[in-house]
Phi, psi and omega in degrees: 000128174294158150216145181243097161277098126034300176295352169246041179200119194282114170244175150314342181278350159305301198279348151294324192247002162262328168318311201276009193243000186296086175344329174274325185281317145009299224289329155327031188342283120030269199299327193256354146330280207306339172271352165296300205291281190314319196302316160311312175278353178273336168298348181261335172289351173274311186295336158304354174259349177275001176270205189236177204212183157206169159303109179233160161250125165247132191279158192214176183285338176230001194219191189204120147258160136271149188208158177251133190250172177278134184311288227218132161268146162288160177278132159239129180245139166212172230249110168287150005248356173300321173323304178324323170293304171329290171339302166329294175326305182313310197290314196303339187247345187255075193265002174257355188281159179267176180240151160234184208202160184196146156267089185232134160244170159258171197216085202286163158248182177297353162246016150099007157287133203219157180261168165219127185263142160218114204297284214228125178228112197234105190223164175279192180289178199239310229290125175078032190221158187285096216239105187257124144259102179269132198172112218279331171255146171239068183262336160237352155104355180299342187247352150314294219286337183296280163332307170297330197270355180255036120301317216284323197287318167317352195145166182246085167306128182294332170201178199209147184215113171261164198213099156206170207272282191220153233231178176223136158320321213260335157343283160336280190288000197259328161305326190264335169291326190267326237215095193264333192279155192271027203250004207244120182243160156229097177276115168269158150261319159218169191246145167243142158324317211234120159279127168280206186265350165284003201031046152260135180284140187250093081228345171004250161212007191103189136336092192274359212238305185297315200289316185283312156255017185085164174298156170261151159314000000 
């Protein structure tokens, strides 16, 4: 598995992803969707130089240019319900694509332990198709790795681009120990050091599924 960290090359996205994680601006709903969804789009605009392209003719009002288009839109899929703005992002520049949706939860027990559940999964065929997994946090890598192996069923995707804003070190390599094929990228935006005990990333911006819809049961 490749991995691209985002964070060692200075962009604007620098300036997206510390809005989502600064707390006063947080309060703002509205604003921190919307810094999900760009933070999306700059990632389909990294991913998109990796694709294969062709020749095409666009008729123009006084002409004909050749320009080179993408062979193929990716499938995008992502991990309800945080996933959705992100997702949102991918789609906007990848505006034709079909989707798949996948339903994971964490299941706490009374002593603060959790299982990771996955409900509901709904994808087009896989097979030969371009595979974006959108999921705006990566802390321990359990519902990714859960997410990825239930896609797999849907088809043998020719390459897989996973997607997340910010990540735990111990995410990464625990993503990167399971995930042997090389047909496999991981687009980061930032690396965080740390778990709490709750498995949250530390220093990480909170609950991106809670900051974006509100609290949960």
């Amino acid at each position: 598995m490749d991995i691209i960290n985002l964070e060692e090359q200075n962009s604007i996205l620098n300036r997206f992803i510390a809005e989502t994680r600064d707390r006063d601006i947080q309060q703002d709903r509205l604003r921190f969707r919307r810094n999900l969804e760009r933070i999306g789009e700059i990632f389909a605009y990294e991913i998109s130089k990796t694709m294969a392209y062709e020749k095409t003719s666009v008729t123009t009002p006084l002409g004909t240019k050749e320009v080179m288009m993408p062979r193929h839109q990716p499938i995008l899929s992502t991990i309800l319900r945080a996933g959705l703005p992100l997702h949102q992002g991918l789609l906007n520049y990848f505006d034709n694509s079909d989707n798949a949706f996948i339903s994971a939860y964490r299941k706490y027990d009374k002593e603060g332990n959790f299982d990771i559940y996955l409900e509901y999964a709904s994808s087009p065929d896989l097979n030969d198709a371009t595979l974006i997994i959108s999921d705006p946090m990566l802390a321990t890598s359990s519902s990714m790795l859960l997410t990825y192996k239930e896609l797999l069923q849907a088809g043998a995707p020719r390459h897989v681009h996973i997607v997340t804003i910010i990540a735990s070190r111990k995410g990464v390599d625990v993503l990167a120990e399971n995930i042997h094929e090389n047909n496999v990228t991981l687009w980061v935006g930032s690396v965080d050091p740390l778990l709490n005990d709750k498995a949250y990333i530390i220093p990480g911006l909170g609950d991106a599924g809670d900051l974006a819809y509100g609290m949960k049961r």
